[in-house]
C-alpha positions in Angstrom: 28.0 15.2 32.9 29.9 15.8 29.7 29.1 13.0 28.1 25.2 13.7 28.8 26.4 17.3 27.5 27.7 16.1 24.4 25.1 13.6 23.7 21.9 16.1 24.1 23.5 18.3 21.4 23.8 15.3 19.3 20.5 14.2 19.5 19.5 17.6 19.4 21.6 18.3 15.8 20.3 14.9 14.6 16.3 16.2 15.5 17.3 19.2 13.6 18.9 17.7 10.6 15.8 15.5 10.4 13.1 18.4 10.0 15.5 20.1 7.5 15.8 16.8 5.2 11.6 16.3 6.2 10.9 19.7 5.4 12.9 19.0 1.5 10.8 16.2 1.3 7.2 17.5 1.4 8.5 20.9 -0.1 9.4 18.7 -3.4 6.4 16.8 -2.9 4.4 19.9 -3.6 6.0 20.6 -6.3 6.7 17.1 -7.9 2.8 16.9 -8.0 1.9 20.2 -9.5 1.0 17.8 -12.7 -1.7 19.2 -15.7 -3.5 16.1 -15.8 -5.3 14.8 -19.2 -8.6 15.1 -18.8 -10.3 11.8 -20.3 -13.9 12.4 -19.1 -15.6 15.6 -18.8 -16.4 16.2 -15.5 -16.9 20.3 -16.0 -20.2 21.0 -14.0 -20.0 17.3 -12.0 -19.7 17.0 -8.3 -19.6 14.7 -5.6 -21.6 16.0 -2.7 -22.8 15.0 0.9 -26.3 14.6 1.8 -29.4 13.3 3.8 -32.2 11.8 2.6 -35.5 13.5 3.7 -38.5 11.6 2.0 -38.9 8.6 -0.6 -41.2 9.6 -3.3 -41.1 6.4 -5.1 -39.8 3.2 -4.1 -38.6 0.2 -6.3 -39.0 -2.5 -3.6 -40.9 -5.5 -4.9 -43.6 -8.1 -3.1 -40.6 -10.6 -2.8 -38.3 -7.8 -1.1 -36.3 -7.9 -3.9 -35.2 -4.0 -5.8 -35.8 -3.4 -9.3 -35.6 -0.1 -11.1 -35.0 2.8 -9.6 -36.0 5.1 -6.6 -37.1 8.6 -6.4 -36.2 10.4 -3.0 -36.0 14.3 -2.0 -32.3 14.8 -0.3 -30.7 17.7 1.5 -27.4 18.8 0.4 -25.1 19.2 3.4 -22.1 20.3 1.0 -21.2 22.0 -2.1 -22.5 24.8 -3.7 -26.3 23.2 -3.2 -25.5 23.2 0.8 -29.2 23.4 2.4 -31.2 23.1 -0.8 -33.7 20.3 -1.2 -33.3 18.7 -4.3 -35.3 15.4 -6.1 -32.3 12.5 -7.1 -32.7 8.9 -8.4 -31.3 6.0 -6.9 -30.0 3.2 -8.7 -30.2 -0.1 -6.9 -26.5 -1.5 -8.0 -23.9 -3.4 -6.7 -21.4 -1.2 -7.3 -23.3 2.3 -6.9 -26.6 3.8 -5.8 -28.0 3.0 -2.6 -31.1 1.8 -1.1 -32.2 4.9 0.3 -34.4 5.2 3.5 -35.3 8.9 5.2 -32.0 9.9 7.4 -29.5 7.8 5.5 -26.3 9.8 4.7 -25.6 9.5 0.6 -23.2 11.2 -1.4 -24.5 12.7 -4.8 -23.5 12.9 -8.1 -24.5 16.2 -8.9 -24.6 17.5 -12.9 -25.2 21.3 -13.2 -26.0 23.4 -16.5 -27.1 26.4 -16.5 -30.5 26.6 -13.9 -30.7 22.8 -14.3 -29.6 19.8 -12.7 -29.4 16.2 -12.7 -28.9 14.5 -8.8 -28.5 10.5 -8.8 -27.1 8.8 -5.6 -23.5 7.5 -6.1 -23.2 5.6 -2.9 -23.5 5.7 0.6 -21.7 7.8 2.5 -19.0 5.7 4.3 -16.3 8.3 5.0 -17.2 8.4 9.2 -17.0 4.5 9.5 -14.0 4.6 7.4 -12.6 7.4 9.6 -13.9 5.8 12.5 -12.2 2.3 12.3 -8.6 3.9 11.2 -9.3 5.9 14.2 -9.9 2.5 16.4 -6.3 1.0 14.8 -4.4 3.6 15.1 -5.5 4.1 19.3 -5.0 0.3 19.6 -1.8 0.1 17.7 -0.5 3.6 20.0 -2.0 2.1 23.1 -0.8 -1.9 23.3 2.7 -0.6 21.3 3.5 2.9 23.4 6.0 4.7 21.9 7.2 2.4 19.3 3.3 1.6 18.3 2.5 5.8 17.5 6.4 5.8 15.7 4.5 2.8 13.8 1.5 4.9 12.9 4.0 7.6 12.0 5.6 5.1 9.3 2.3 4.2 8.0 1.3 7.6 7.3 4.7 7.9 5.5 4.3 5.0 3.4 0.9 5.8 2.4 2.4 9.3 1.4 5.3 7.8 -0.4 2.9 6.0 -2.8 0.1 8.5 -3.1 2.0 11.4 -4.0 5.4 10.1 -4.9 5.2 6.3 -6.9 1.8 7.2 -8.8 3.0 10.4 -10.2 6.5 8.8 -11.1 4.5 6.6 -12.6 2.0 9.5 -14.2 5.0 11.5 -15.5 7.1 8.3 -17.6 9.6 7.3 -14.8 10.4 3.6 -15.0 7.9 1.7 -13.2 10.6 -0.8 -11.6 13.0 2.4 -10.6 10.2 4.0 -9.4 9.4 0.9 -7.3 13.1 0.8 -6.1 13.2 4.6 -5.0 10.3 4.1 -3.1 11.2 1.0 -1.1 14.2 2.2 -0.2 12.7 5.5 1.4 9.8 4.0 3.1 12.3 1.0 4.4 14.6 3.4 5.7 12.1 5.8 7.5 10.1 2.9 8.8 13.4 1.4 10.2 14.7 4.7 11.5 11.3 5.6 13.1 11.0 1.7 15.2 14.8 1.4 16.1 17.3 4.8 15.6 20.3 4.5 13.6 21.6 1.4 15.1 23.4 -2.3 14.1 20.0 -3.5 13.9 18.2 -0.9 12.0 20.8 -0.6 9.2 21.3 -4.5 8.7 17.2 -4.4 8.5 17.5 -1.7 5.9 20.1 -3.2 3.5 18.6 -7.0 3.7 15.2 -5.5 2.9 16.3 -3.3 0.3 18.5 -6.1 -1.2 15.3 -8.8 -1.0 13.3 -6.4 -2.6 15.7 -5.9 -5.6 15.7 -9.9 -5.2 12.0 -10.3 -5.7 11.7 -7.7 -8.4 14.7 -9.4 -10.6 12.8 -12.6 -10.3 9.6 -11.5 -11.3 11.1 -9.7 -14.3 12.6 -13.0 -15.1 9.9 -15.2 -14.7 7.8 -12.6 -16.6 10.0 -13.0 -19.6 10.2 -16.3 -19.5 6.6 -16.6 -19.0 5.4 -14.2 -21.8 3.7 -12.3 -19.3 3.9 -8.4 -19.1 2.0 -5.4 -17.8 0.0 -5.5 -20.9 -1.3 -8.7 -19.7 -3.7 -7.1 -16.9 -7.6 -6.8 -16.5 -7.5 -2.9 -16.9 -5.4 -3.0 -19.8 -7.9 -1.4 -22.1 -8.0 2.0 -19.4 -4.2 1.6 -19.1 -3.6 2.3 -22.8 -6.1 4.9 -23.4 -4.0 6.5 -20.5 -0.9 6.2 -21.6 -1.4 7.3 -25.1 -2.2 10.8 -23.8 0.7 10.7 -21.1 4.0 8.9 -20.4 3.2 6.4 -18.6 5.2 3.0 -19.1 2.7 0.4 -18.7 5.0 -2.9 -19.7 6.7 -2.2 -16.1 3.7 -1.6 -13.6 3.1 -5.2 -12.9 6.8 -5.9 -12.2 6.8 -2.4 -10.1 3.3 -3.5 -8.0 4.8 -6.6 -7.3 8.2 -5.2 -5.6 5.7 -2.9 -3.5 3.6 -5.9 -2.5 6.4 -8.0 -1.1 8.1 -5.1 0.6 6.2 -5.3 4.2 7.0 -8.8 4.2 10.6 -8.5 3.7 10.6 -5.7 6.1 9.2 -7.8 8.6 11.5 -10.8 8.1 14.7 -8.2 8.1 13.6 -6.6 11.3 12.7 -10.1 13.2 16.6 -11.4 12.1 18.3 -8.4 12.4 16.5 -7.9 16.3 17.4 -11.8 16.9 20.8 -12.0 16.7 21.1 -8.8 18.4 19.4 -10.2 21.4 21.6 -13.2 21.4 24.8 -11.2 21.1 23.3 -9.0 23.8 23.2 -11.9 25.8 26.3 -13.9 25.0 28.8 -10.9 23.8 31.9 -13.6 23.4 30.0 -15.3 20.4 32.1 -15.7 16.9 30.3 -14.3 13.9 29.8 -17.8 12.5 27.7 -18.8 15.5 25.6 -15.6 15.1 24.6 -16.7 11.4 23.5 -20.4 12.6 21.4 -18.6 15.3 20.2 -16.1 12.6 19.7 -18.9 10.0 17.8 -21.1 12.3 15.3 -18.5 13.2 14.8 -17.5 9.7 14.0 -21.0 8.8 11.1 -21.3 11.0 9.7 -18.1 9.3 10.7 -18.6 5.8 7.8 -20.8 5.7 5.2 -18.8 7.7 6.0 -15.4 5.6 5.7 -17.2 2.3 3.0 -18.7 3.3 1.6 -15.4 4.5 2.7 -13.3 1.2 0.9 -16.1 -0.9 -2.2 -16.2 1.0 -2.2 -12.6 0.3 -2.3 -12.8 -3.6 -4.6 -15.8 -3.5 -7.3 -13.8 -1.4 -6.7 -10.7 -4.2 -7.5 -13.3 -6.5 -10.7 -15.4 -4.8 -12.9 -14.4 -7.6 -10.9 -15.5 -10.1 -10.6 -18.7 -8.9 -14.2 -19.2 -7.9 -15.1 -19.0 -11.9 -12.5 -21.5 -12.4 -13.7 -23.7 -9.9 -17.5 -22.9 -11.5 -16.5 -23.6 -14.9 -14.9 -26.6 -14.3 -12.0 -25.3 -16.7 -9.2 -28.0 -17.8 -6.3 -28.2 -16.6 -4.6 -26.5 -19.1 -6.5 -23.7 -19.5 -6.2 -22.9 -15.8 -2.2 -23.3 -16.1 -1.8 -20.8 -19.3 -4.3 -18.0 -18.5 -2.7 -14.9 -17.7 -4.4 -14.3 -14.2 -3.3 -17.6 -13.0 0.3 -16.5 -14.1 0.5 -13.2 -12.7 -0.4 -14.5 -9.3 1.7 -17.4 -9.5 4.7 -15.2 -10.5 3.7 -12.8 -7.5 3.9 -15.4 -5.3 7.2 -17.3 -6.0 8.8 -14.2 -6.5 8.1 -12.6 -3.2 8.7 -15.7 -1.3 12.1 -16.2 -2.9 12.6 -12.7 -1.6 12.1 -13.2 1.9 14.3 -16.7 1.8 17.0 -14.9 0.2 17.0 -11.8 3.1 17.2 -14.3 5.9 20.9 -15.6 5.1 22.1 -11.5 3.9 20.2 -10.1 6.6 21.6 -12.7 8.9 25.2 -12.0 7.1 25.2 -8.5 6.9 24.2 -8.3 11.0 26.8 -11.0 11.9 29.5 -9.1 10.5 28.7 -5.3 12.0 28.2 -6.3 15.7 31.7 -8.1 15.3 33.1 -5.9 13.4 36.0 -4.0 15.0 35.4 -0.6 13.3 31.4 -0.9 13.9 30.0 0.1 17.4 26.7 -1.3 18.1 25.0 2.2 18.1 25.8 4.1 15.3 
């Protein structure tokens, strides 16, 4: 009775001290991104609003069922300060925006205003409710098939995609190193995402110091191999937009690449921490009497049979990014060593190698670091 006394108020003190620090956390976030942005394009009088189509004056559909040109349709604005007004817009038929509009489609409009006039062109569909929809669908089969870990999952995802939204971008707005930016991040999502699936345990904190370690690991190397390689964050597609950016504001933009690369490999380290760390706590679970040593061959032996898979995994990830680029290659019929020196090649070869050597690297420390806690004397096995 005591004991269940004592350990209600500590989990009760721990709840509270975990709204305080979560509480901090947003309350700085406010603030941190209370940020007078450059403005690079004018956008005074420009919005982006919902609406309907209602009639198509003038199609652009040709004999073959091909679109050329451009389409003149009535819409109804269902939002901004146009909401219920019927207004004439232009569609362009585009890859990248306009839309081919039929009556009832949903469109969002780019909507110029001066004055008594205006000027109303489709931007693109509007996508929002499927969007909505299907995070909806993987967020109820993620809570459903996982219980309560699965919605403590959906809890860390929200995090992370906090973490980077409103935390790593403006670091990276306001001149903060790209890499320690990086670094602060992964270390805050790891150990919230860790917390949230598995408490404060042997488990959870042997996850949380491979994966931040790995991390560190696959950043150094991709600095390395960047140096090496001659390759930098000046070296990207959008370098042009990057500079025009930074010469207003203080962003660093040699580090970015480095930075995106140590935020790419962090789910996959995360997942090879948590899948060693939750081994060799089973086994010891199961056979209590066995030496540190033989924990780390157990450890090791799993994490060889995923070293593979995850690399394999993190480097089908870049090379999907990357499909296009290598279609042209393939179209082109570019020589050898063209393909080898170009800078797109590079960069996803360096991303690759240098998360993989990550997750081999946090297989042996996470193995290590887990062997030595739950046979450790002054370590209990719930923390």
């Amino acid at each position: 009775m005591i004991s269940r006394l004592f350990g209600d108020r500590t989990t009760n003190i721990r709840r509270v001290i975990i709204i305080i620090l979560a509480l901090i956390f947003f309350t700085f976030l406010y603030f941190f991104n209370h940020i007078d942005k450059v403005q690079f394009s004018n956008k005074e009088g420009v919005s982006f609003d919902k609406a309907v189509v209602v009639d198509v004056i003038k199609d652009n559909i040709q004999k073959d069922g091909s679109r050329v040109g451009r389409q003149t349709v009535k819409i109804k604005m269902l939002s901004g300060n146009y909401k219920g007004r019927v207004l004439n817009a232009t569609s362009t038929s585009g890859y990248l925006y306009g839309a081919d509009c039929k009556v009832g489609m949903k469109v969002v409009i780019s909507l110029s205003v001066s004055e008594n006039n205006y000027i109303a062109t489709v931007y693109s569909y509007n996508r929002g409710g499927i969007i909505y929809a299907f995070v909806g669908i993987f967020v109820l089969i993620l809570w459903a098939i996982g219980g309560r870990k699965g919605f403590k999952s959906v809890i860390g995802l929200a995090f992370t995609f906090i973490c980077i939204v409103f935390l790593f971008i403006p670091m990276l707005y306001r001149g903060y190193s790209p890499f320690l930016s990086a670094v602060v991040v992964g270390i805050l999502v790891t150990i919230v995402t860790m917390y949230l699936i598995d408490g404060l345990t042997v488990k959870s904190v042997s996850a949380i110091s491979g994966t931040i370690i790995g991390v560190i690991i696959a950043g150094g190397v991709a600095s390395a191999f960047g140096y090496f390689a001659k390759i930098s964050g000046y070296n990207v597609s959008e370098i042009e937009d990057l500079v025009v950016i930074s010469s207003k504001t203080h962003l660093s933009i040699g580090g970015i690449l480095f930075a995106g690369i140590l935020i790419a490999a962090l789910g996959a380290i995360i997942d090879v921490s948590i899948s060693i760390a939750s081994t060799i706590n089973e086994i010891y679970d199961k056979n209590p009497e066995l030496t540190s040593r033989e924990l780390f061959i157990s450890g090791m032996n799993v994490g060889k049979d995923m070293m593979g898979t995850m690399s394999n995994t993190l480097i089908l990830a870049f090379t999907g990014g990357s499909i296009n680029t290598l279609l042209l290659i393939y179209a082109y019929n570019m020589k050898y060593n063209q393909i080898i020196n170009m800078y797109s090649v590079g960069i996803e070869i360096m991303q690759g190698v240098s998360g993989s050597i990550g997750i081999i690297l946090t297989v042996p420390i996470v193995s290590f670091i887990t062997c030595r806690l739950l046979t450790g004397k002054l370590v209990k096995k719930s923390i």
